[in-house]
C-alpha positions in Angstrom: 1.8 -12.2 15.6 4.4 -11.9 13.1 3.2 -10.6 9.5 5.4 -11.0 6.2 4.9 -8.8 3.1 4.4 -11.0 -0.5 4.4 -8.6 -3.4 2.1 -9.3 -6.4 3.9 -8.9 -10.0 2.2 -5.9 -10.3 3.4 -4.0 -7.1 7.1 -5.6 -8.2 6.8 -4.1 -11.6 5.9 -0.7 -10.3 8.8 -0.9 -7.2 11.0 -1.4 -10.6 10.4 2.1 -11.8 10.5 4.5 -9.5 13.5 6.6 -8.3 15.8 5.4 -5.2 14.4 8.5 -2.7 10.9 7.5 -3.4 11.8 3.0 -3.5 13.0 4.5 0.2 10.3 5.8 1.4 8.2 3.3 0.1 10.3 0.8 1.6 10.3 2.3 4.5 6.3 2.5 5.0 5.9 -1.4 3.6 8.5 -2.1 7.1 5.7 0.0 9.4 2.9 -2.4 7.1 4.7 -5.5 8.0 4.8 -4.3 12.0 1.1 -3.4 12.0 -1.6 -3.8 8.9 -4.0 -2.3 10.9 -1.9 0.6 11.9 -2.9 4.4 11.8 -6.6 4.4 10.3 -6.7 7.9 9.5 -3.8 7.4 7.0 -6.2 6.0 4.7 -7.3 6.5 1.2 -9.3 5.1 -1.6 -6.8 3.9 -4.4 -8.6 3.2 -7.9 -7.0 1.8 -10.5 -9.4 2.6 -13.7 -11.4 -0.2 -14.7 -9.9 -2.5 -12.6 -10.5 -1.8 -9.1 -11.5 0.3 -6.2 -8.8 -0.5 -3.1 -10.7 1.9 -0.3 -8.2 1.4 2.6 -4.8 2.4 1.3 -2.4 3.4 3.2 -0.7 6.8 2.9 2.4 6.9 2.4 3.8 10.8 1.3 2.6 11.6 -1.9 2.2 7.6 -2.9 -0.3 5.0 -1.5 0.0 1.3 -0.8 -3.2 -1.2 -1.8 -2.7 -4.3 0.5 -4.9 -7.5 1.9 -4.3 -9.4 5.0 -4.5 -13.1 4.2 -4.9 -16.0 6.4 -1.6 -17.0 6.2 -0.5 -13.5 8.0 1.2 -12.4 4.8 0.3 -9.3 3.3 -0.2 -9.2 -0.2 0.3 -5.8 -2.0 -1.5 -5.5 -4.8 -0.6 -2.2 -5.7 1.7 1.0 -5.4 0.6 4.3 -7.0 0.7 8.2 -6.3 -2.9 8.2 -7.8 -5.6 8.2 -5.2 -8.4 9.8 -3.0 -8.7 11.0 0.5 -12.4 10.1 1.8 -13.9 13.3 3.1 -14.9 12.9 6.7 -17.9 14.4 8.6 
């Protein structure tokens, strides 16, 4: 099954701003997304973007995290990009 990424104008707009080492890594973690959206569960995180919305499986990816959905289509759609987000505790 062969998955494509689709970024929203949001997730362009922030890819616009940051700095070429971290557009790498980034890069470089939406390429492991593309191979496997389901990929490394205990890289998760909860993503919220205030008064907007929750995203609770984001992936990890350094110090940044990566909001995406799976659609029907296979493409994944990320919504968001952002260094601001929680780790779920775990029991």
């Amino acid at each position: 099954m062969a998955f494509r990424i689709a970024l929203s104008e949001y997730a362009k707009h922030q890819l616009s701003q940051l700095p070429p080492a971290t557009l790498d890594t980034i890069l470089d973690c939406l390429n492991e997304i593309q191979e496997d959206p389901y990929r490394d569960p205990h890289l998760r995180v909860v993503l919220v973007l205030p008064l907007q919305r929750v995203f609770r499986d984001a992936y990890l990816c350094g110090a940044w995290a990566i909001a995406y959905d799976i659609l029907p289509d296979q493409r994944i759609l990320v919504a968001v990009i952002s260094d601001v987000f929680y780790r779920p505790s775990r029991p």
